[in-house]
N, C-alpha and C positions, 0 to 999 in steps of 0.2 A: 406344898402343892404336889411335890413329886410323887410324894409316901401315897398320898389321894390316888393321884394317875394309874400308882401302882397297885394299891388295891385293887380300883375298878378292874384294870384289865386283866388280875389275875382272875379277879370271882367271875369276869365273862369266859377266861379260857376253861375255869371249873365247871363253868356251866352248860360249854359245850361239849366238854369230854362226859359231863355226869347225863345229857340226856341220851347219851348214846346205850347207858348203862340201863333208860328208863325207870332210876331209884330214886326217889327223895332221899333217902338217908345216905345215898353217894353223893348229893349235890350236899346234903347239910355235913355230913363227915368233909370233904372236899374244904367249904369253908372254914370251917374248925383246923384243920389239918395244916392250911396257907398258915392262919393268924399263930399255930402253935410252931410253923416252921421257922418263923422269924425268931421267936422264942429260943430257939432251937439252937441257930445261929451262933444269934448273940449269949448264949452261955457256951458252947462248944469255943466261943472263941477266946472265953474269960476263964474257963475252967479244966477245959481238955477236954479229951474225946472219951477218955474211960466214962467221967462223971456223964459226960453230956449220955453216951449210952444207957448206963443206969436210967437216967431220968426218961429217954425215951419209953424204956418197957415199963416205968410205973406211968407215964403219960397215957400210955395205950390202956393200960386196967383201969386207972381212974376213967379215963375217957369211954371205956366199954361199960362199964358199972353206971356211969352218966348216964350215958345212953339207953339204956335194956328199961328204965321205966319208960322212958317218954317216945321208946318205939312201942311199946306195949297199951298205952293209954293213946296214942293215936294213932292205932292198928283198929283200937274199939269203937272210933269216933264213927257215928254212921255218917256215911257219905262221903267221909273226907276222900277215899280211896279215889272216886271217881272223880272228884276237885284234883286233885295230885295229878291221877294221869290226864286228864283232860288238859292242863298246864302242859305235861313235858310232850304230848303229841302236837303242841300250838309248840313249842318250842322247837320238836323235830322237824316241824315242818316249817319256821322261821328260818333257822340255821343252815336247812339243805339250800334253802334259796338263795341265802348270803353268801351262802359259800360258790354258787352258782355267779352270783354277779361279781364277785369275788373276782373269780377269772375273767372275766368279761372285763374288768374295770383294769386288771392287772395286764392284759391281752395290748387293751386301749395306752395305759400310760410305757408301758413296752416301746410299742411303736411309733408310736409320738417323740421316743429320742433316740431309736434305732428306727432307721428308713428301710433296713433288711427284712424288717420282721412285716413292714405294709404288705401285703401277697398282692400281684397282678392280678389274683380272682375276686380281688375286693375284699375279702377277711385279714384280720390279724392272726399271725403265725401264734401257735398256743406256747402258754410257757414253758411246758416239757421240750418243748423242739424250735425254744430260743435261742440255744445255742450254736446252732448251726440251724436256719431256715434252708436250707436245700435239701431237695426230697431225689435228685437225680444223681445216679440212673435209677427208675425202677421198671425198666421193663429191658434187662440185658438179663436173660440167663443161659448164654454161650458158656462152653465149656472152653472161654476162651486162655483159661491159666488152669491147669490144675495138681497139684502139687505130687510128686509121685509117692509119699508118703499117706496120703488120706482115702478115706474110704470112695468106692467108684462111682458115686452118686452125690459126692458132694462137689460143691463148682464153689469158691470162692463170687463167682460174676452173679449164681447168684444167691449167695451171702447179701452180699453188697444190696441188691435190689430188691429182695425181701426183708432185708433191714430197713430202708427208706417206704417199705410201703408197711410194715409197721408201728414207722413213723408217723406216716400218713393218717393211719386209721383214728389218729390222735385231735387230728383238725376237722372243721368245718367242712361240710359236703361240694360247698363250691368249687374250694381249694381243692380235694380231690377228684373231683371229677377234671379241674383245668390238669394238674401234674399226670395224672392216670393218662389224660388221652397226649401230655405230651412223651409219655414214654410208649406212647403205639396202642395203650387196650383202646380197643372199642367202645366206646360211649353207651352205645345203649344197653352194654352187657353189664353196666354197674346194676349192682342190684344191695341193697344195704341192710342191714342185717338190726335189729333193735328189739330187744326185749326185758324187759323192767330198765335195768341201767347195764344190760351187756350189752356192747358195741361194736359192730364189723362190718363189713362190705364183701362183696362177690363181683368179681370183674375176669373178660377171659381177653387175651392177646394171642391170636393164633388159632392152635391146638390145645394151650396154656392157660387152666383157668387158675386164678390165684384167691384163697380164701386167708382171710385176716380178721385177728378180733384184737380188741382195745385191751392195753392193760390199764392197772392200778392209776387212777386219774386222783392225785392229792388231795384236791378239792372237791371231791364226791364223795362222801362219807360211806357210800349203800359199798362200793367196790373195798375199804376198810374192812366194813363188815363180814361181806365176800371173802379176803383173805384169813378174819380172824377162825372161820367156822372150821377149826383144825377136826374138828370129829371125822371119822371115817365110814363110808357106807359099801359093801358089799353088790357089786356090781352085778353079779347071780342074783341079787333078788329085785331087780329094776325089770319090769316088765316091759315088751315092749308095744307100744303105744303111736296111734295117729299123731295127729298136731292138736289135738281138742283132750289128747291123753284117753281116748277110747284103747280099750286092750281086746288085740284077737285078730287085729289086723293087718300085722307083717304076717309075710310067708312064712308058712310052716320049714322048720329046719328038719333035716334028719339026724335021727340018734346017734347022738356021739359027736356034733356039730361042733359043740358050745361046751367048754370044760366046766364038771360042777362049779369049779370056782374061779370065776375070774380076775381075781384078787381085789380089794379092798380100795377106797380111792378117796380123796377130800373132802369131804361134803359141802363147802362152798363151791367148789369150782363145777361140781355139777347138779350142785342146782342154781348154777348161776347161767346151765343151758339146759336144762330139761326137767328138774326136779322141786316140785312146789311141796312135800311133805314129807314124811318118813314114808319108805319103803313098804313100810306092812299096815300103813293106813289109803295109801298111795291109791289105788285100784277103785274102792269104794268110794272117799271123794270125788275122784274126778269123774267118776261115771255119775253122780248126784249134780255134780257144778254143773257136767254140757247136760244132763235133760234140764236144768233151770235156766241153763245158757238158750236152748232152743225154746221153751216156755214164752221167754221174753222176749226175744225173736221174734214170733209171734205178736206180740204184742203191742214192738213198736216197728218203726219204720227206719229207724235210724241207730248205731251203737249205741248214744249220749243217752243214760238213764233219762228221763221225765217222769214230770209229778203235776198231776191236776187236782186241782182244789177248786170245790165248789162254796159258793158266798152268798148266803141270804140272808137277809135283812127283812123279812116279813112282819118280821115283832123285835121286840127288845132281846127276849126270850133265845129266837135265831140269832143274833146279831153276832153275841155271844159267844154263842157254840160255836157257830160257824166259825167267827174268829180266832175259841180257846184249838179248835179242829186243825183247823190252817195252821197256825204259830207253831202245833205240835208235829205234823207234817212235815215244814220247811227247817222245820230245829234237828228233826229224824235224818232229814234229806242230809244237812249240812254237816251234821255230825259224820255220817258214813263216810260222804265225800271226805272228811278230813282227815278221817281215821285210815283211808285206803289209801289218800297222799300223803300221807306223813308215816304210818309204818312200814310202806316199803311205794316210795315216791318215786316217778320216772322224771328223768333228763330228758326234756323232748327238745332240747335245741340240738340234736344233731339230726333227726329224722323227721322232727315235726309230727313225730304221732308217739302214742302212746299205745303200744302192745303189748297183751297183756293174758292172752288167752293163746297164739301160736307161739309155740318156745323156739330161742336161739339156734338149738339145734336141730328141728325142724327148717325154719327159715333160711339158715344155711342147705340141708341138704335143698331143699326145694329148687333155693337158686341156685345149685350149682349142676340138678338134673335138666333145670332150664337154656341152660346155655351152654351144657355139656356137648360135645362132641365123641363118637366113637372112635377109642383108642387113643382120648387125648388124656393131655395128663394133668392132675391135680396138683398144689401145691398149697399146702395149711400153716399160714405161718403168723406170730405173734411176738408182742415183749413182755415182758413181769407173766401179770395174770393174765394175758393176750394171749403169752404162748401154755401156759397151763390150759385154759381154754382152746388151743386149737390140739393140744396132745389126749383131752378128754373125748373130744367131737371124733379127731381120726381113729381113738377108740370105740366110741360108738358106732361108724362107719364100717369098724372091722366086725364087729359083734353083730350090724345087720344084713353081712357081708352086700355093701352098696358095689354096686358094676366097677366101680373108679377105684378101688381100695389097692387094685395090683401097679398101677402107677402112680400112686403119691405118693408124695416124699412132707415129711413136716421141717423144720427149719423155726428153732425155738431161739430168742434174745433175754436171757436171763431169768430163765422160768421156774418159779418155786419149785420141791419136790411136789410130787402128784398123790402118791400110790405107795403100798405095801411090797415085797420080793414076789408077791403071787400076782400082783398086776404084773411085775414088769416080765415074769416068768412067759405070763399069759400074753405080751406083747413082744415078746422075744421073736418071731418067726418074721417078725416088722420092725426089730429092730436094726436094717442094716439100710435102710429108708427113714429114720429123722434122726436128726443133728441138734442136739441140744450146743448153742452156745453159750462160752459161759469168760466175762470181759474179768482179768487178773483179779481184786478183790469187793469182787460185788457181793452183796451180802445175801440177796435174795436166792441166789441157787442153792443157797448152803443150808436153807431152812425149808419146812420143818425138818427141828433135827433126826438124825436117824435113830435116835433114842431120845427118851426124856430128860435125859442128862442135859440137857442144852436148856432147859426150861426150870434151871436147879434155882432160880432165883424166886422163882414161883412159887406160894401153898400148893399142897397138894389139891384143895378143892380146888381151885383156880384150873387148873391142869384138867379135872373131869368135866366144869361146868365149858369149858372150850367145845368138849365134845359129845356133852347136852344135846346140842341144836340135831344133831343127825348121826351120832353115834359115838361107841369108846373114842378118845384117842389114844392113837397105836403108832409104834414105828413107821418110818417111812423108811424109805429106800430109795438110791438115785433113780433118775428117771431113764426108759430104757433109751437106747438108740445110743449114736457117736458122740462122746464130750470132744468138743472145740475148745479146747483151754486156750485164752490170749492170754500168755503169762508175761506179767512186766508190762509196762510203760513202752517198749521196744518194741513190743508188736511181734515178738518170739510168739508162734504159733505149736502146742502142744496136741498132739491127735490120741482120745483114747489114752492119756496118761494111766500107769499101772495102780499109783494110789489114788485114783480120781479127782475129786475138785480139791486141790489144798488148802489145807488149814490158813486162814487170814493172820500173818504175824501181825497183829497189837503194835509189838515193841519195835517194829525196823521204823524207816523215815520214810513213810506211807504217804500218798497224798502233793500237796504242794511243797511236801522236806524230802519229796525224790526230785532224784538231777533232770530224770528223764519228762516229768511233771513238770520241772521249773523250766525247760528246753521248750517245750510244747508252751507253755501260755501266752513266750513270746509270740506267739503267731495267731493264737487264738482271739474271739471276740471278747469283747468287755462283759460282756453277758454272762459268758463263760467261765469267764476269771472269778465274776462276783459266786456264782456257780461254788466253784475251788474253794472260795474263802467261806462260804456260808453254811454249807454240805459238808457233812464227814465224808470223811473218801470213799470208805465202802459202799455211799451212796451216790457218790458220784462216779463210779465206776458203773453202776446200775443204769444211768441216763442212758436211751437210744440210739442219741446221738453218738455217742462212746464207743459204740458196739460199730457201728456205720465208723467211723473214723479208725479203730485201730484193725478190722478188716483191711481198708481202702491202704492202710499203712505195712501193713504184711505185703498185701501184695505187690504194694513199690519197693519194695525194699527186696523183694523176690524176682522182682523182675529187673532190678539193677546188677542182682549175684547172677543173672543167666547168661 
C-alpha cells in the first residue's frame, strides 16, 4: 500500500514540475526516469556504484533510441499537438490554484495551533513570516544608533523597520494597513502596487514615503519562473514609454545624458516591472495592443471582454446554425480566457483586481508622485526578489531622472545579483545611497553566479535555453551600493567587507550543528525550530524574519559594549 502511496505522490510531483516545462515528453521522460530510479537504487545497492554508473549511461542511450521513434510518429499525429497543450494549460492553471489554496489551508491549520499567528486584523499571518509574527517597529527610521564604522546614510533603526515592512509586503492588505498605521503612516497614503503577480505597496509617514515590493512567494509558481529567466537585456535599448507602453512621451534628454550603455540587467526581474517582450519587438507591439486596447474601449462599457450571441429558431435549418455559431463562439471565448489564465495567471487575493495593462513600475512611480512631498525623501526597499525588484525600479528612476532620485536611499534583504559590471559601473554615482543586505549563509545573494562556473552541473543547452526568454546569459556582478554582511550567528556586523560576500563553507557545522544556532532555538518559536529542522540552512538564513532578528541583535549587543 506504501509503494502505491509513493508512486502516486511522486508521478503528481512529476507532474507539477513537467507543466511548468510545458513538454509532454518531460512529463513522460519524468515517469520513466522515477520507475528507472528505483531500479537504480536497488542495483547501486547490490552491485556498487562503478557498475550502477555504467548502467546509467547505457540506460540513457537505450532510453533515448526508445524514445526518437515515438516522439517522431506523435510529432506527425494531426492534432495531437493541440490535445497535449490544451491538457498542460488545464493543468497550469489547476496547480497555480492549488498551490494558491495551498497557503490559505496551511495559513488556517497554522493558526489554529499557534494563537500568535491569528492577527488582530482578522487575517492569518502567512507562512514566510511565521516565524516571528511581529512586524514592529516599522515606522522608526531615527538615526538613533549609528555605528562609526558604516557608511553615512545607513541607520541600523532603519534597517530594522524596512526589514519588518518587507515583511509586511508578504501578508494580506488588512494586516497592512492595521501595522502600517500602527507605526504612524497615514492610512490613506497606502496606495498598493499589483501587476501580473508583482506585488508592493506605497505608503508615506511624514516627509518619508516608503516603497516596497514582494519577494519570491514558494507557493506561486509565475515568481519561480520570474527568478529562473537568467537571460540578460541591455537596458540602452528599453525605450521609454507611458503606462499603456506608448513611446515618445517622457522628456526629451540632452546629449550626453544617458551613457550609450547602461549595462546589461536580468530579464526576469524586469519584466516582472515593465517589460512584456523583447526589446526590439517591444515598440511595435505595444503600439498595435493600445490602438486594439482603445478599439475596444470603445466598444464596450466596462474592462470584462463580452460576447453576444444571437439565437433563432425560425426553421430546423437556423436552429442549427445558430446553435453550431454560438457553441463555437463560447468554446473561442473559453478557450482565450483559459489560455490568458493559465500562461501567465494573476493572484488576485492580495488587491482584488487583476492588472494587466499599467506596469509595476508605472504604478509605483504614480503612487509615489501622488503622495510625494517637495524635498521629501524616498525610501525602495525589499527581500529575495522584492529587493532585486526595488534596485531595478530605483534604476529606472534614475535613467528617467524622476525629481525624488537625489534623496533615495534603497535598503535590500538578500537580493539575488541584478546586472553585469556595466550596470553597476553605470549605478555607481548612487552607489553610496543603497545597502544591500546580506544575513551570514544565505544562498540567494550569491546567485546568479559571477561566472558560469557555478552552473558546472548543468548541459551547456540548459545554460543558453535559461536565456532564450530575453537574451544571452552572461556574467553577473555584485550588486552596486554597501554589503552589510551579518557574518555568523552572533550578529558580528561586517561593512563593505574587501572580498565581498563569502564563500558558504559546506564542510563547517552550519545550521542547527552551530553553538550559536543551538543558543538561539532555545528561545525561539516551535514554528521556527520546525523551520531549522526542515530547511537547509542556506535557506533558512534567507527567511525575513532572520534578516529583522540578527539586525535587532547587532544592535543590542552594541548597545551593551557602549
Amino acid at each position: 500500500m506504501w509503494k502505491t502511496s509513493l508512486y502516486v505522490v511522486a508521478i503528481a510531483v512529476i507532474a507539477g514540475v513537467a507543466y511548468g516545462c510545458s513538454s509532454f515528453y518531460v512529463f513522460l521522460f519524468g515517469v520513466i526516469l522515477f520507475h528507472l530510479s528505483i531500479a537504480v537504487i536497488s542495483v547501486s545497492a547490490k552491485f556498487g556504484f562503478r557498475l550502477t554508473k555504467r548502467l546509467i549511461v547505457a540506460g540513457l542511450w537505450v532510453l533515448h533510441y526508445l524514445l526518437l521513434p515515438v516522439s517522431i510518429i506523435l510529432s506527425n499525429i494531426p492534432g495531437l499537438r493541440t490535445v497535449v497543450n490544451f491538457f498542460f494549460v488545464f493543468t497550469v492553471a489547476f496547480w497555480f490554484r492549488v498551490l494558491l489554496l495551498f497557503d490559505r489551508g496551511l495559513r488556517k491549520i497554522l493558526s489554529s495551533t499557534d494563537r500568535s499567528l491569528r492577527h488582530p486584523s482578522g487575517t492569518n499571518v502567512s507562512i514566510v513570516n511565521s516565524p516571528l509574527p511581529d512586524f514592529q517597529p516599522c515606522g522608526d527610521f531615527d538615526d538613533f544608533h549609528v555605528l562609526p564604522t558604516v557608511p553615512l546614510h545607513y541607520s541600523e533603526n532603519a534597517a530594522i523597520s524596512c526589514g519588518n515592512i518587507a515583511r509586511l509586503v508578504y501578508e494580506d492588505v488588512p494586516l497592512i494597513r492595521y501595522e502600517l498605521k500602527k507605526g504612524g503612516f497615514e492610512d490613506d497614503t497606502l496606495r498598493l502596487i499589483h501587476y501580473h503577480n508583482t506585488v508592493g505597496f506605497c505608503a508615506r509617514k511624514g516627509n518619508r514615503i516608503i516603497v516596497v515590493f514582494r519577494g519570491t512567494d514558494p507557493l506561486n509558481l509565475m515568481h519561480i519562473f520570474t527568478d529562473l529567466r537568467l537571460g540578460q537585456v541591455s537596458l540602452s535599448e528599453l525605450d521609454d514609454r507611458d503606462e499603456k507602453g506608448q513611446v515618445g512621451d517622457a522628456p526629451e534628454r540632452a546629449a550626453g545624458d544617458v551613457p550609450d550603455s547602461m549595462g546589461r540587467v536580468h530579464y526576469g526581474f524586469v519584466r516582472a516591472l515593465r517589460l512584456s517582450e523583447k526589446p526590439a519587438e517591444l515598440r511595435r507591439s505595444l503600439q498595435r495592443r493600445d490602438s486594439e486596447q482603445r478599439e475596444k474601449r470603445k466598444s464596450r462599457s466596462i474592462a470584462a471582454e463580452k460576447i453576444s450571441i444571437e439565437l433563432s429558431n425560425h426553421t430546423l435549418g437556423d436552429t442549427f446554425k445558430s446553435a453550431l455559431v454560438a457553441f463555437a463562439q463560447v468554446f473561442k471565448f473559453f478557450w482565450s480566457g483559459i489560455w490568458m489564465h493559465s500562461v501567465d495567471p494573476v493572484d488576485t487575493k492580495f488587491s482584488g483586481r487583476s492588472e494587466r495593462h499599467v506596469t509595476a513600475y508605472e504604478q509605483a512611480a504614480q503612487a509615489i508622485e501622488a503622495i510625494w512631498v517637495p524635498n521629501g525623501q524616498v525610501i525602495v526597499c525589499g527581500h529575495s526578489l522584492g529587493g532585486a525588484l526595488a534596485q531595478v525600479f530605483f534604476t529606472q528612476c534614475v535613467h528617467e531622472r524622476k525629481p525624488w532620485i537625489e534623496n533615495t536611499y534603497v535598503y535590500t534583504y538578500g537580493a539575488p545579483r541584478v546586472g553585469n559590471s556595466d550596470y553597476v559601473r553605470y549605478m555607481s554615482d548612487y552607489a553610496s545611497k543603497m545597502f544591500r543586505i546580506v544575513n551570514n549563509n544565505d544562498i540567494i545573494p550569491r546567485i546568479p553566479g559571477i561566472s558560469e562556473d557555478f552552473l558546472w552541473f548543468l548541459p551547456t543547452w540548459s545554460i543558453t535555453a535559461m536565456g532564450s526568454s530575453g537574451g544571452k546569459y552572461e556574467t553577473y556582478a555584485d550588486n552596486p551600493g554597501h554589503l552589510i554582511y551579518i557574518d555568523g550567528a552572533d550578529g558580528t556586523v561586517l561593512v563593505d567587507p574587501r572580498e565581498g560576500i563569502p564563500d558558504i563553507q559546506v564542510m563547517a557545522l552550519n545550521g542547527i550543528l552551530d553553538t550559536h544556532t543551538i543558543w538561539r532555538m532555545r528561545y525561539e518559536s516551535t514554528v521556527r525550530v520546525i523551520f531549522r529542522l526542515l530547511l537547509p540552512f542556506c535557506m533558512n538564513d534567507h527567511l525575513p524574519s532572520d534578516y529583522v532578528q540578527m539586525i535587532k541583535l547587532h544592535k543590542k549587543l552594541n548597545n551593551r559594549l557602549r
